[in-house]
C-alpha positions in Angstrom: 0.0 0.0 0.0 1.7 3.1 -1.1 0.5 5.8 1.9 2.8 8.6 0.1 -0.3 10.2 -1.7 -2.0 10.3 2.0 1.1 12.4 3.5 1.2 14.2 1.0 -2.5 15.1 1.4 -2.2 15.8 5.0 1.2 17.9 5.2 0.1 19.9 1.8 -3.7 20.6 3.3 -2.3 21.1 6.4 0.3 23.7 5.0 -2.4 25.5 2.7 -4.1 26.2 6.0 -1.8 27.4 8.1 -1.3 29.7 5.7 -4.7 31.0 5.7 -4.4 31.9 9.0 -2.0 34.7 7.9 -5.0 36.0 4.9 -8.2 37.2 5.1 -9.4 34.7 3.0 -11.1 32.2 5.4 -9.7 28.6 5.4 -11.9 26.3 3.3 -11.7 28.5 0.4 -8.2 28.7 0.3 -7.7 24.7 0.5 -10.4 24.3 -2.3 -8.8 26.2 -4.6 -5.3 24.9 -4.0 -7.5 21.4 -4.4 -8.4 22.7 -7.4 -4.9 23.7 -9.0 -3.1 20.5 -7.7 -5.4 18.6 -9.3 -4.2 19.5 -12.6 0.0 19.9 -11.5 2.0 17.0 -13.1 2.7 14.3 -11.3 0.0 15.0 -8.6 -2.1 11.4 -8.3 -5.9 10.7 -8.4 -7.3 11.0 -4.9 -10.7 9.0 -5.7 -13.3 10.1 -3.1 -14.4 6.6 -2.1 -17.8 6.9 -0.1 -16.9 3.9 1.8 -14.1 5.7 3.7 -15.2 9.2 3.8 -19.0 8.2 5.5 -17.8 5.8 8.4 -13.8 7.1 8.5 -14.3 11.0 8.2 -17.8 12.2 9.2 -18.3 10.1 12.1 -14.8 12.4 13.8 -15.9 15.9 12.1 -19.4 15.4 13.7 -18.9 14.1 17.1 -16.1 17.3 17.4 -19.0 19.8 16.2 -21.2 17.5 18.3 -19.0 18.1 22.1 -18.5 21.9 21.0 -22.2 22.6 20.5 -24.2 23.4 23.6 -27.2 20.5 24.3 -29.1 23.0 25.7 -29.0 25.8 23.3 -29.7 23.2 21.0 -32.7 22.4 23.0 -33.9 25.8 23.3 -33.6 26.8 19.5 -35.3 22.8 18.8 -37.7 24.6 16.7 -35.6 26.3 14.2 -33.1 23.9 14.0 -35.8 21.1 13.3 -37.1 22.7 10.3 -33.7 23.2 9.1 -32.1 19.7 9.4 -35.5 18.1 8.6 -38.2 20.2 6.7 -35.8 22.4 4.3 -33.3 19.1 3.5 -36.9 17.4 2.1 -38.0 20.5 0.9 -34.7 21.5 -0.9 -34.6 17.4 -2.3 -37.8 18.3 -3.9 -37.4 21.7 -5.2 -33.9 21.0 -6.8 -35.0 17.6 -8.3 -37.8 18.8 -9.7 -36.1 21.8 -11.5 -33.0 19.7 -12.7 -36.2 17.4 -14.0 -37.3 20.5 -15.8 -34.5 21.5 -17.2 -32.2 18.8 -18.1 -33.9 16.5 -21.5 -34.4 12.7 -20.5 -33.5 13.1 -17.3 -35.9 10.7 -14.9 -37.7 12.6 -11.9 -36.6 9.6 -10.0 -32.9 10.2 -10.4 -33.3 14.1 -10.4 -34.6 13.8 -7.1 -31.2 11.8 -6.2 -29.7 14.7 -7.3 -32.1 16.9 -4.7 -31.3 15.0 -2.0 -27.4 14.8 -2.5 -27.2 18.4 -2.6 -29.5 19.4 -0.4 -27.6 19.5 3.2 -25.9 22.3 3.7 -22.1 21.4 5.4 -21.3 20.5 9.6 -17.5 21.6 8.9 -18.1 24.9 6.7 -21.0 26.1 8.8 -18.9 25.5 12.1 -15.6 26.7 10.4 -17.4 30.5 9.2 -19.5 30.3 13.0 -16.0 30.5 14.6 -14.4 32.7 12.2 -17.5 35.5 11.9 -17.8 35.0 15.3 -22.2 35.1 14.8 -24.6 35.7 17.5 -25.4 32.9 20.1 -28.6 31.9 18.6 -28.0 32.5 14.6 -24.8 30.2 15.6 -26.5 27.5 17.6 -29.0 27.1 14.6 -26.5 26.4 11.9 -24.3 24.3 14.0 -27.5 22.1 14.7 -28.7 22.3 11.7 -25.3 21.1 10.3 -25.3 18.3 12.7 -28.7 16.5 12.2 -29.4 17.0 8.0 -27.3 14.5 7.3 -29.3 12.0 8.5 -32.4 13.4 6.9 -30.2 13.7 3.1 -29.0 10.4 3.5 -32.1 8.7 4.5 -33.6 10.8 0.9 -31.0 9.5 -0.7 -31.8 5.6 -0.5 -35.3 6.3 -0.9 -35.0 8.0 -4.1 -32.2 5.4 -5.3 -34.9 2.9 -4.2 -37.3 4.6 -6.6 -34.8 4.9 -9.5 -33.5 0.9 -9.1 -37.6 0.0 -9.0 -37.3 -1.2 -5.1 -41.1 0.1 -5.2 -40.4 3.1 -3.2 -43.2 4.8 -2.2 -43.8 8.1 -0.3 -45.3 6.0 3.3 -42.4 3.5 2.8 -39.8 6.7 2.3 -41.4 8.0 5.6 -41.2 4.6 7.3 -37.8 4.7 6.3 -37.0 7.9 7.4 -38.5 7.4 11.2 -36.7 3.8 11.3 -33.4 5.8 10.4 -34.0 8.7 12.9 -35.8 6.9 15.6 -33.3 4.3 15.7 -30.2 6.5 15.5 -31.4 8.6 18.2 -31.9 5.5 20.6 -28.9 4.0 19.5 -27.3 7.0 20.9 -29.2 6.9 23.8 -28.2 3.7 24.6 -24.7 4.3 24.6 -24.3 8.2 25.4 -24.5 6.3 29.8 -22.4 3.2 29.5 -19.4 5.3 27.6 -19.8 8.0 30.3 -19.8 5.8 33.0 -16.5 4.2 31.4 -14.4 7.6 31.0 -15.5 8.2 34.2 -13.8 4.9 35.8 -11.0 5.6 33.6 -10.3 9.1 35.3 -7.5 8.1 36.6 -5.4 7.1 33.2 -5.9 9.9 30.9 -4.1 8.2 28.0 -6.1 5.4 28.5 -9.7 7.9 28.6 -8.6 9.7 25.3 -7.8 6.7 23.5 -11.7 5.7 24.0 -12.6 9.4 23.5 -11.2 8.7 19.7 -13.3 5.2 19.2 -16.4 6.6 20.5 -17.5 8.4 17.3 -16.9 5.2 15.4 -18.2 2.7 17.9 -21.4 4.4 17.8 -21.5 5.4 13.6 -21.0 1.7 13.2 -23.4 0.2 15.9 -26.3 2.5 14.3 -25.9 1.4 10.6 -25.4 -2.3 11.6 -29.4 -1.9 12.6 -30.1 0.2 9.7 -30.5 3.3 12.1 -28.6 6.4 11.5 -24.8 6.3 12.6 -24.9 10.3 11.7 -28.0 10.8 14.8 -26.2 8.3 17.3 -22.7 10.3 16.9 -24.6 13.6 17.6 -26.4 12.8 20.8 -22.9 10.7 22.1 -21.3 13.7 21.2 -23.8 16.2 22.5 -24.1 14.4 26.0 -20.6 13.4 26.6 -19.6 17.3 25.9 -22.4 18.3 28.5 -21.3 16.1 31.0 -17.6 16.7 30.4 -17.1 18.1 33.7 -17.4 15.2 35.3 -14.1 13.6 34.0 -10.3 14.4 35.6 -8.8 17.6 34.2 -5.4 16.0 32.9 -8.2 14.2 30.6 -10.2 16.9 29.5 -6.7 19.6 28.7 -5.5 16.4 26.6 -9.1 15.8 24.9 -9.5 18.9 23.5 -5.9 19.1 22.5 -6.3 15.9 20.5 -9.5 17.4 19.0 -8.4 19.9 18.1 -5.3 18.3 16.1 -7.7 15.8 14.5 -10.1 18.5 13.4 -8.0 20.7 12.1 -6.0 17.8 9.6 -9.2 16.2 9.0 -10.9 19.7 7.9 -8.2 20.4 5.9 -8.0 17.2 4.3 -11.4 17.1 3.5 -12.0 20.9 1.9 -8.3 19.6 -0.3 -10.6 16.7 -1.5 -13.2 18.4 -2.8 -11.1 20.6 -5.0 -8.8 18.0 -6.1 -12.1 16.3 -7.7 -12.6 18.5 -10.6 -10.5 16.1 -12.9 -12.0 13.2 -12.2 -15.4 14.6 -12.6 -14.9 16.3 -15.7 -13.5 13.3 -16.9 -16.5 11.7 -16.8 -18.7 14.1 -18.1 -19.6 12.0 -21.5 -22.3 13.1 -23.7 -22.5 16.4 -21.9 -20.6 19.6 -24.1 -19.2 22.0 -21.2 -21.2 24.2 -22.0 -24.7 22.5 -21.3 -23.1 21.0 -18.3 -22.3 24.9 -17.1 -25.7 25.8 -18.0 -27.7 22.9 -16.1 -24.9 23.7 -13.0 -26.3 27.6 -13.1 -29.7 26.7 -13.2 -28.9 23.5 -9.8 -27.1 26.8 -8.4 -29.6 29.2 -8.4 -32.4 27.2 -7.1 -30.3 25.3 -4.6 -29.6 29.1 -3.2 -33.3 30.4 -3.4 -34.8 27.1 -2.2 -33.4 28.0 1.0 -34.7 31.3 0.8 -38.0 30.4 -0.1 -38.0 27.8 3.5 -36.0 30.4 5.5 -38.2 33.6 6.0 -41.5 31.8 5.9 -39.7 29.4 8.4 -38.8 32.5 10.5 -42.0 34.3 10.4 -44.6 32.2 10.2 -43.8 30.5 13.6 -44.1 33.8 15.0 -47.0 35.0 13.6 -49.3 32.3 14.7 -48.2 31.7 18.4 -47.6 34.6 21.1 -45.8 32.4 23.1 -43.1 31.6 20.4 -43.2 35.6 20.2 -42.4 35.8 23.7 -40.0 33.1 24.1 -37.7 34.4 21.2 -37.6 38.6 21.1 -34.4 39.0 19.3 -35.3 37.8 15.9 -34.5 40.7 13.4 -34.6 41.2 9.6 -31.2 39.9 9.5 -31.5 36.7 10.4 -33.3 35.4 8.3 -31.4 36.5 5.4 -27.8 35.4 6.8 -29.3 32.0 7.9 -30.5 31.6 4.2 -26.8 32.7 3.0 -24.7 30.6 5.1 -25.8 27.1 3.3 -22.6 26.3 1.8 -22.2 22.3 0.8 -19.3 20.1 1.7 -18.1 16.7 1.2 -20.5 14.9 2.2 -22.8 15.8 -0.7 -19.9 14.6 -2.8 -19.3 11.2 -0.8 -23.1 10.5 -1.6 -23.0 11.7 -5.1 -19.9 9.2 -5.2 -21.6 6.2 -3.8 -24.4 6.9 -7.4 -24.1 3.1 -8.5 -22.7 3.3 -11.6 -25.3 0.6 -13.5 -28.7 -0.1 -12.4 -30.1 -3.8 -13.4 -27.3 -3.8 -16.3 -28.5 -0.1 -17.7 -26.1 2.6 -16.9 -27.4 5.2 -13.8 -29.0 8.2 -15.7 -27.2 10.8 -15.9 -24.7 9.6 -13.8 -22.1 12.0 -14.5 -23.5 14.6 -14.8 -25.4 14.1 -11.4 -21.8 13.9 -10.2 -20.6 17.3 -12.2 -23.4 19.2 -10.9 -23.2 18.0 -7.0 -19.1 19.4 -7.1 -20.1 22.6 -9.2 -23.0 23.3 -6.3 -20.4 22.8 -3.4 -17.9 24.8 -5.3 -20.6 27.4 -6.0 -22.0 27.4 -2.0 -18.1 27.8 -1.2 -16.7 29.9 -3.0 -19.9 32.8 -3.6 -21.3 32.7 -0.6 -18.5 32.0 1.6 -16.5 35.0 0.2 -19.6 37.2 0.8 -20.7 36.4 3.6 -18.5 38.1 5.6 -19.2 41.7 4.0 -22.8 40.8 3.9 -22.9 40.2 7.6 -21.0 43.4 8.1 -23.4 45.3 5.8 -26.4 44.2 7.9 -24.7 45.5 10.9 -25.6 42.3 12.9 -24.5 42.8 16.4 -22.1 40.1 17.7 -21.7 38.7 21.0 -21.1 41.6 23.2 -17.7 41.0 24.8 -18.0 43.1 28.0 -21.4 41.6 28.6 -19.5 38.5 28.0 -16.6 39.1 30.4 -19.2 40.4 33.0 -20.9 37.2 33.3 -18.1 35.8 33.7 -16.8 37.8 36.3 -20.1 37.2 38.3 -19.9 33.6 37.7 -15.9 33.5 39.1 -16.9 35.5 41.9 -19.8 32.9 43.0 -17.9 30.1 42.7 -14.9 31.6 44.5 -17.5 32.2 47.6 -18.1 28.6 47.5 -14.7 27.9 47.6 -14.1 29.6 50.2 -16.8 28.8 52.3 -15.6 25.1 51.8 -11.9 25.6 52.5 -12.7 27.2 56.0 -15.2 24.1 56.4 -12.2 22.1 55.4 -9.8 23.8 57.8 -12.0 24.0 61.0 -11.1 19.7 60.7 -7.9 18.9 62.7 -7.4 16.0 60.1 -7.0 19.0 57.4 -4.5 21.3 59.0 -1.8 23.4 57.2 1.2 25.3 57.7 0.4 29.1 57.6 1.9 29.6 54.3 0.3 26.9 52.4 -3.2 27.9 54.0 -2.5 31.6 52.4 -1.5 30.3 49.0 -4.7 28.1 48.7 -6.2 31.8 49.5 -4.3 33.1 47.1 -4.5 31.3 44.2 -8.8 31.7 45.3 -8.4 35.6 45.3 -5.9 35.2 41.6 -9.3 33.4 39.9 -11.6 35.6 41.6 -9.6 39.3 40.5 -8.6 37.8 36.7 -11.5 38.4 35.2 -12.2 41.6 36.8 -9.1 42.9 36.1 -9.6 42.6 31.9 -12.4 45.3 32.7 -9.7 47.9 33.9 -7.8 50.6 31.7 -4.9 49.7 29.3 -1.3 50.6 30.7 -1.3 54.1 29.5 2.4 53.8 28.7 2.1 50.8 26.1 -1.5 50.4 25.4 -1.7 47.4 26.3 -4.7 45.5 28.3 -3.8 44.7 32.0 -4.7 41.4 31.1 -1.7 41.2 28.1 0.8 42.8 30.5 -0.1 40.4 33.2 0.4 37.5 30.6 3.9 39.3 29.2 5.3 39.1 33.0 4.1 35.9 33.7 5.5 34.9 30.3 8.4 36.1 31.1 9.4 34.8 34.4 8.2 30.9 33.6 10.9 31.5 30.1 13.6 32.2 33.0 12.7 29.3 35.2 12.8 27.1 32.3 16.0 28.2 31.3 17.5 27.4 34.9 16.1 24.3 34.3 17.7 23.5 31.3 21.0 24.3 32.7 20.5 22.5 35.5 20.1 19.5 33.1 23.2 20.5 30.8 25.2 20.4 34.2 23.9 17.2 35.1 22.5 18.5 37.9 19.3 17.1 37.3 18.1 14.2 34.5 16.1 14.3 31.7 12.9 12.8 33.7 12.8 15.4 36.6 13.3 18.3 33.6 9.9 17.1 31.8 8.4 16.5 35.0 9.8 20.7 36.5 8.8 21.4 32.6 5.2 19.9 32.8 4.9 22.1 36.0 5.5 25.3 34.3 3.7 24.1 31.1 0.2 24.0 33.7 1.6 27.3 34.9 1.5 29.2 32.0 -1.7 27.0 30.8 -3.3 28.6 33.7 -2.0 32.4 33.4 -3.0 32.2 30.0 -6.7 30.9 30.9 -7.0 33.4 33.4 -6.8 36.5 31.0 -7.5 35.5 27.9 -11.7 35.6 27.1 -12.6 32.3 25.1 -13.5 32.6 21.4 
């Protein structure tokens, strides 16, 4: 097996966005098109996007990451919204599109335009998260895409079989698609159910060997994607409630575990991200080569026409979506005020498409009953020139259009306020429990260790205040920058004693990492303490 083509993948993807970090232009873009040049340098090899590795290999990881970095009950607050998303607009969307590309496109079956509908009809879990983070949205607008992005999956897949049911003449019918549908859902949901307790209960006895804990924290996402589809349920549903309640209830696990979790996240999200937006430019030759009867020029045309209603579809379920909730119940009114103008019209711009339409579009059998799938290529030609499309037009203007609307992000005094409030009554509690602790003969301290557990207390308790105060009117800078400089500063000279210590033999290797790991936590902390979470 020649794994050459893979590193290459990983360290050039990889590479491409790291340098993104250093333009305004936001990551998946920037990896698409450089997908979309390599694809065509010499010597560069086929990368085949094989739906049997991208589905169960890459998905079940991308999700259950989005999955512990959503909030369970934000989700559970915006259920509404994010129900007619990931459910009502992915069926509506499969229709509108397939019926269109019916329309349009001469001999084309309604059965396998709708196959077509459904492949490009969910909008992407890693673009929607990747442009949340970088736009830095409001809470709710936010919440809605990132749970939209988490459960349409399930509902485009589940389209997809019933409409390549219809077009192999497996007597689909509407009640049987809807049977389907509920055995998919229902089941992936209890699926998840079912193991979202025993795999808690299981990092929680393994608290005490972090290596261990993380090592299971990788297999969950696969362990529960493959234990869904083995019962014909949804693996996509079962990884999002895992996810979802094993990032609720991740306080309950040891802290070495939880600083080395979302460390290894956040490495396997980031090369997996990257890999994955690489993937989908570095499809364009193999697509093209497969075009057929199809001049470039219809196939650009029929991609327009996909394009332009796969955009206004959404619009179309979007405002009406918004509004008409509101209009007909007071108490939806009451329960969410802030909906403005805006909303609706950045939730119905931010509906990029991602790999996974192309992994489905991929698994398109290539012969049904010895006749060739209709259309095939084409089908395939018009799913990468929609994610393209989604990518690249509204990705690159979404950012002005969100700054043209003026939409208000997350206010970050009110932010830091909160905060502050929240430091300062746990700190009481603390406190209230240390002198508890202390009154017990059993617990008694010198003097000077009693005032540093104060002081470390009163540290947490003034850091976040502190970022409120006034920069240093010498070098502008934030009290909470200088404080992190200093602090900076004096664990860069300990570690330097340190590693003369070593050099002189002093001290071995084993008692530098373990000094080293010390001030590592340090600085961890410092930083943590003045520096206000994304």
């Amino acid at each position: 097996m020649d794994v050459m083509p893979l590193l290459l993948l990983v360290a050039g993807s990889a590479a491409v966005a790291g340098l993104a970090r250093r333009t305004p232009v936001p990551a998946p873009l920037l990896l698409v098109a450089a997908g979309l040049g390599a694809g065509y340098l010499p010597g560069v090899p086929d990368y085949p996007l094989d739906p049997h590795v991208v589905l169960p290999l890459l998905l079940p990881p991308l999700l259950h990451t989005a999955a512990l970095d959503s909030s369970y009950l934000d989700l559970r607050a915006n259920l509404r919204p994010v129900a007619l998303l990931s459910i009502g607009y992915v069926l509506f969307a499969t229709v509108a599109v397939g019926y269109a590309a019916y329309l349009v496109i001469p001999d084309l079956p309604l059965t396998a335009a709708l196959v077509l509908g459904a492949v490009v009809a969910p909008p992407d879990a890693v673009a929607a998260t990747a442009i949340a983070r970088r736009l830095r949205l409001p809470g709710r607008i936010t919440t809605i895409l990132q749970g939209e992005s988490l459960v349409n999956d399930a509902t485009a897949i589940t389209a997809y079989k019933v409409a390549l049911a219809a077009v192999v003449g497996a007597g689909a019918t509407w009640a049987g698609g809807l049977k389907e549908f509920a055995i998919a859902s229902v089941g992936g949901v209890g699926i998840g159910l079912v193991l979202m307790g025993p795999l808690h209960w299981l990092r929680c006895k393994l608290r005490d060997n972090a290596l261990l804990e993380n090592t299971l924290s990788l297999l969950i996402p696969f362990v529960a994607y493959a234990a869904a589809e083995q019962v014909g349920a949804s693996g996509v549903l079962a990884v999002v409630v895992v996810g979802l309640y094993l990032g609720h209830r991740s306080w309950q696990v040891n802290f070495e575990t939880r600083l080395q979790e979302a460390a290894v996240w956040s490495m396997v999200s980031f090369v997996l991200e990257s890999a994955v937006f690489a993937l989908i430019g570095l499809q364009l030759p193999v697509v093209l080569r497969g075009l057929g009867q199809f001049s470039t020029a219809q196939a650009l045309a029929y991609a327009a026409v996909v394009f332009v209603v796969v955009v206004l579809a959404r619009f179309v379920w979007v405002f009406p979506a918004t509004y008409l909730p509101r209009w007909l119940s007071a108490r939806i009114r009451e329960r969410e005020p802030g909906v403005t103008r805006a909303t609706p019209v950045i939730v119905g711009w931010a509906g990029m498409r991602g790999v996974v339409s192309l992994a489905i579009a991929f698994s398109i059998p290539v012969a049904v009953h010895g006749e060739p799938f209709p259309a095939r290529n084409l089908v395939l030609f018009l799913t990468f020139s929609t994610v393209i499309g989604t990518l690249v037009i509204q990705g690159l203007t979404l950012p002005p259009l969100i700054r043209a609307l003026k939409l208000p992000g997350p206010d970050p005094q009110a932010q830091t306020l909160a905060e502050a409030q929240a430091q300062n009554d746990a700190s009481d509690a603390a406190e209230e429990r240390l002198r508890k602790l202390l009154e017990d003969p059993r617990n008694a301290l010198p003097g000077p260790l009693e005032d540093r557990l104060r002081t470390v207390l009163e540290r947490r308790r003034n850091a976040v205040w502190e970022r409120l105060g006034p920069p240093n009117a010498a070098t502008g800078e934030s009290v909470e920058a200088t404080y992190l400089r200093l602090s900076r500063e004096m664990i860069g000279a300990e570690r330097e004693v340190f590693v003369q210590l070593r050099d002189a033999r002093r001290i071995d290797d084993e008692m530098l990492r373990t000094l080293l790991r010390r001030l590592d936590l340090e600085e961890a902390a410092a930083y943590r303490e003045t520096v206000s979470p994304e």
